[in-house]
C-alpha atoms as a printed R data frame, in Angstrom:
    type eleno elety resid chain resno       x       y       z
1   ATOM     1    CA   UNK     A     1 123.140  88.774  89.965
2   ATOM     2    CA   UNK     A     2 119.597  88.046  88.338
3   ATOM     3    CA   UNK     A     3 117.012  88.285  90.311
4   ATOM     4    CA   UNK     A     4 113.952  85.989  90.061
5   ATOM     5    CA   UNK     A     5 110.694  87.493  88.743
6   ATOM     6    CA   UNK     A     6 108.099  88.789  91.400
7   ATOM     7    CA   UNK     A     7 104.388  88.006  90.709
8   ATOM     8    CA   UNK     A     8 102.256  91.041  91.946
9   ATOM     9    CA   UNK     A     9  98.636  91.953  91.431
10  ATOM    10    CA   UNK     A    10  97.409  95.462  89.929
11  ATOM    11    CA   UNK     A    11  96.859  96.226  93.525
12  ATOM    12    CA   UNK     A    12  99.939  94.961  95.093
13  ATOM    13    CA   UNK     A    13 102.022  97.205  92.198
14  ATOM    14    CA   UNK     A    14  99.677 100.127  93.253
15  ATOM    15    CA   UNK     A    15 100.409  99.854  97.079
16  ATOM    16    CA   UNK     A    16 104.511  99.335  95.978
17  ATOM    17    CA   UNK     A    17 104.328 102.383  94.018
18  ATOM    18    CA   UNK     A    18 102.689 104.888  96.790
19  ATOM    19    CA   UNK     A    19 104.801 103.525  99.401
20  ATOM    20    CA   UNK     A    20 108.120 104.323  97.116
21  ATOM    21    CA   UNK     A    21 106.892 107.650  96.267
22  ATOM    22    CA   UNK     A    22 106.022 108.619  99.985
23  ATOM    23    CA   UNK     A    23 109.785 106.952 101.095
24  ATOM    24    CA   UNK     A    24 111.687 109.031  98.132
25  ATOM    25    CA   UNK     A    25 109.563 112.221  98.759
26  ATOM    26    CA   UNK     A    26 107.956 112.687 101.945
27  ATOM    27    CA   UNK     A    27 109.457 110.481 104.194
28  ATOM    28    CA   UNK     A    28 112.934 110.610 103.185
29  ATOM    29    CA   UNK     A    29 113.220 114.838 103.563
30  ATOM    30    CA   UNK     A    30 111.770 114.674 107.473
31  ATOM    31    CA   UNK     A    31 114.777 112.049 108.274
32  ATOM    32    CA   UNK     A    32 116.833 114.795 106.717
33  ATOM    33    CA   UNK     A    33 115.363 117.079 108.637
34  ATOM    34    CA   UNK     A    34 115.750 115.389 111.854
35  ATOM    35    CA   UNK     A    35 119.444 114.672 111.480
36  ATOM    36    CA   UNK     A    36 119.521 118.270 110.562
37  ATOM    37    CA   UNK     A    37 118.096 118.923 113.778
38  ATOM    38    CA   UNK     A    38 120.104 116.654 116.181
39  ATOM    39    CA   UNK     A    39 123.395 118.064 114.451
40  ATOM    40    CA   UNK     A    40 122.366 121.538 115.423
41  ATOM    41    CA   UNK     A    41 121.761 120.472 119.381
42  ATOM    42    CA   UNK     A    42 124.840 119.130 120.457
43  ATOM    43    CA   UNK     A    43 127.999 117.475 119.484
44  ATOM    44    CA   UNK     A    44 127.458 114.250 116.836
45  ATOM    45    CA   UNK     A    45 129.797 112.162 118.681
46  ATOM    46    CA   UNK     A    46 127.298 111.441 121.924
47  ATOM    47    CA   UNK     A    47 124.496 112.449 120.163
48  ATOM    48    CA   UNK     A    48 121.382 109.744 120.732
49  ATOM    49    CA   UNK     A    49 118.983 111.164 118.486
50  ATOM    50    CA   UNK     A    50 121.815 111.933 115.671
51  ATOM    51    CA   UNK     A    51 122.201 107.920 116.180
52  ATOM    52    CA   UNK     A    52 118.332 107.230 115.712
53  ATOM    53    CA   UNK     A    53 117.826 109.591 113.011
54  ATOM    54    CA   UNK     A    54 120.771 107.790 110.867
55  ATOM    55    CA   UNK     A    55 119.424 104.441 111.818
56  ATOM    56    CA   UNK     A    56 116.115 105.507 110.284
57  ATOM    57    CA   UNK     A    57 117.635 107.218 107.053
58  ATOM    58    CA   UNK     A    58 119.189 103.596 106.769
59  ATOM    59    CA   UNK     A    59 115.871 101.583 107.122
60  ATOM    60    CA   UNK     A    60 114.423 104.142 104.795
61  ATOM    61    CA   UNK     A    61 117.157 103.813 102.490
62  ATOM    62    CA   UNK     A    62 116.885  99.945 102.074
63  ATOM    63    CA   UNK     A    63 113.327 100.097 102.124
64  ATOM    64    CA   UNK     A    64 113.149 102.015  98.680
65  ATOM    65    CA   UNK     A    65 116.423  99.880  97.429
66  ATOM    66    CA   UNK     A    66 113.913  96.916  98.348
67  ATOM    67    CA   UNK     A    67 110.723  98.380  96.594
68  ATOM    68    CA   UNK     A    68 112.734  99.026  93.766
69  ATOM    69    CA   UNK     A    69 114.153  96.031  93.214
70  ATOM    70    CA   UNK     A    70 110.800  94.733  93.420
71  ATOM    71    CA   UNK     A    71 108.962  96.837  90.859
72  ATOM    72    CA   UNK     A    72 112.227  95.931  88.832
73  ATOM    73    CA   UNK     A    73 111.576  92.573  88.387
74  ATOM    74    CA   UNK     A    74 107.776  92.398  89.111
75  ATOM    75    CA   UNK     A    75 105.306  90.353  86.666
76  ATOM    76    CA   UNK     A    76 101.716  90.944  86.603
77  ATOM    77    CA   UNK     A    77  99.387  88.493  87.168
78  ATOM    78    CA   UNK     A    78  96.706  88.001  85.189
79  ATOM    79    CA   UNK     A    79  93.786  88.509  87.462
80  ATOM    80    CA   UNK     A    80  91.268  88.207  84.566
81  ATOM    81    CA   UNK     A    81  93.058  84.952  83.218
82  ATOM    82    CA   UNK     A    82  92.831  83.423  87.122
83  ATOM    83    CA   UNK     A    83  89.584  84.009  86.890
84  ATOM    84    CA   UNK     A    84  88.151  82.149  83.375
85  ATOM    85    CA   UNK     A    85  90.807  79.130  84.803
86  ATOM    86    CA   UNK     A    86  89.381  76.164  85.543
87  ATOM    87    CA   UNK     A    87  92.559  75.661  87.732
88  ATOM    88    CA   UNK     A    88  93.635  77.494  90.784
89  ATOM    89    CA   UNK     A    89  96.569  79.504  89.222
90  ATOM    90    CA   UNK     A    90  98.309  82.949  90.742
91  ATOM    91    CA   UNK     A    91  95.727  85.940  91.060
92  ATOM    92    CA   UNK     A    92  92.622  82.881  92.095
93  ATOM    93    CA   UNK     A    93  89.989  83.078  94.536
94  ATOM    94    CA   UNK     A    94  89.605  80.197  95.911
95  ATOM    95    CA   UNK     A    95  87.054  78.931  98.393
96  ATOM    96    CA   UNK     A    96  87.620  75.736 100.323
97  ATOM    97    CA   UNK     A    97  86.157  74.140 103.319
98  ATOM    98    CA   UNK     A    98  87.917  72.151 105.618
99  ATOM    99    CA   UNK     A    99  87.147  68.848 106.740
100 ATOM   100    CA   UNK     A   100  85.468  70.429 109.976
101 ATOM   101    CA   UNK     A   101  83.229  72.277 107.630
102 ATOM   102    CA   UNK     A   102  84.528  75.508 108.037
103 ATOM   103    CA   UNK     A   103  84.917  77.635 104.853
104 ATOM   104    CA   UNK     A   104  87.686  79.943 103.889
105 ATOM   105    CA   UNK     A   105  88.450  82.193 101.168
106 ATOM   106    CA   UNK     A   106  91.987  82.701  99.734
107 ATOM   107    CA   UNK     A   107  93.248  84.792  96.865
108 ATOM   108    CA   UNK     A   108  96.803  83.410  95.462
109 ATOM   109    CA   UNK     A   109  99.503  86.034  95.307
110 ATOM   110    CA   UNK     A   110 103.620  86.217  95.023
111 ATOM   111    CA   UNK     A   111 105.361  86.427  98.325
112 ATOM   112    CA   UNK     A   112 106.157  89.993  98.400
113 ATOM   113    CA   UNK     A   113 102.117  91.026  98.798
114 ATOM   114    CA   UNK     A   114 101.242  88.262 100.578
115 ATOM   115    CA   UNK     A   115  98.544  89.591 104.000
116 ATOM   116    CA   UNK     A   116  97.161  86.243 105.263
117 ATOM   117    CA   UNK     A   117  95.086  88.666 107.502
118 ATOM   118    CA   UNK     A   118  93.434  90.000 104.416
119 ATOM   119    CA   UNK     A   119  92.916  86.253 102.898
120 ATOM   120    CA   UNK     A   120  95.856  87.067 100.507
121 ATOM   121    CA   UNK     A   121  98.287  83.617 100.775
122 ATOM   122    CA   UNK     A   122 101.810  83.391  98.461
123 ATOM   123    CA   UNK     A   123 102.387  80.539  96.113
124 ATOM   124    CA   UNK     A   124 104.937  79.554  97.525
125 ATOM   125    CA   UNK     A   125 102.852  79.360 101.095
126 ATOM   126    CA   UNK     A   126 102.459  75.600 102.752
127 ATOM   127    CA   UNK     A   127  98.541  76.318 101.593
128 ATOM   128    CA   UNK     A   128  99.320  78.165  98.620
129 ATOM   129    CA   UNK     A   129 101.783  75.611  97.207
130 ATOM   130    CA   UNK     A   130  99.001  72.954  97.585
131 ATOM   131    CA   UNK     A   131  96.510  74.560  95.868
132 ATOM   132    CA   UNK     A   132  98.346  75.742  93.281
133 ATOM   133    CA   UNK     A   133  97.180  73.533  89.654
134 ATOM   134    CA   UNK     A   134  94.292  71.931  92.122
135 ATOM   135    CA   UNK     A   135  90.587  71.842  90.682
136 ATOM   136    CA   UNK     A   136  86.940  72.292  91.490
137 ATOM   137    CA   UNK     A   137  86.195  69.743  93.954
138 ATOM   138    CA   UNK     A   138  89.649  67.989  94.356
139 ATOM   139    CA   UNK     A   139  91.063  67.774  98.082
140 ATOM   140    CA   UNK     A   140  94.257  68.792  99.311
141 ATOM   141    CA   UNK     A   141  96.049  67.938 102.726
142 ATOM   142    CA   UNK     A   142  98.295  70.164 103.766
143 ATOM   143    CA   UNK     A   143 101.019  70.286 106.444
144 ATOM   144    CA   UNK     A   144 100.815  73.658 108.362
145 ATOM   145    CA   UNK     A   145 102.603  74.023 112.064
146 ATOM   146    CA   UNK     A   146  99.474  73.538 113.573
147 ATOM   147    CA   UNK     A   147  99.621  69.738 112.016
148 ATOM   148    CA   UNK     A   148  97.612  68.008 108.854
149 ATOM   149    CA   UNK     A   149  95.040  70.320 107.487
150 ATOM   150    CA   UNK     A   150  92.231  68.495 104.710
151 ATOM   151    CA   UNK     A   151  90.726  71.118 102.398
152 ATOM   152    CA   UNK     A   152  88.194  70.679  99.401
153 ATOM   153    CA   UNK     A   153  88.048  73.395  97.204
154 ATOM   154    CA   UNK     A   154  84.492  74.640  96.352
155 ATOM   155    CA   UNK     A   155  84.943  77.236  94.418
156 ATOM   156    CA   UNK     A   156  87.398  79.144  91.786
157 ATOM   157    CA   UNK     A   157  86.928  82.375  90.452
């Protein structure tokens, strides 16, 4: 099965990296521990917290096969291309204001670092795909749950 390229930031492959070292190191001995633990109480065959601490060793477990997979097949973006680009590519900062006036700052990234709280949209977003190739000045509309949303960009960088 091939899987499709992921486009992460510096950053993003930063933040990927810790979390897999903390999961394979840290975090993945003190589920061992606890099913160590629950083992040693009572009988694993009504055991609650036997249950739990398998459950977690399972999240865990596909949470590294996940990160993995996605430092596997991640691409950089080129942060210091998006910014020379006259074009709102991945790794942008773009600045737009709606047609209320209100302004709002986005950066571009792939899906998998994608915070909207932190400004950070995916490409493949409702907003992201619409800026995406836009320009300076040009205006977008842009179907979002909340309806028909109007944005000019105003800045790239």
């Amino acid at each position: 099965m091939v899987e499709k390229s992921q486009p992460i930031t510096r950053e993003g492959m930063a933040k990927v990296e810790d979390e897999l070292r903390y999961l394979e190191t840290t975090r993945r001995s003190q589920v061992a521990d606890k099913i160590r633990q629950a083992k040693e109480l009572a009988s694993t065959q009504n055991n609650a917290e036997y249950e739990d601490a398998k459950n977690e060793q399972a999240m865990v477990e596909g949470r590294i096969i996940q990160l993995q997979a996605l430092l596997q097949n991640a691409e950089l973006i080129d942060e210091d291309g998006a910014s020379r680009s006259k074009q709102v590519i991945l790794g942008s900062h773009v600045r737009v204001k709606s047609a209320e006036g209100k302004a709002v700052e986005y950066i571009i990234v792939g899906p998998a670092e994608a915070d909207p709280k932190e400004g950070k949209i995916s490409n493949e977003s409702p907003v992201g795909r619409a800026l995406i190739g836009k320009r300076l000045n040009d205006e977008v509309q842009v179907n979002v749950p909340k309806g028909l949303i109007q944005y000019k960009i105003t800045k790239i960088s």
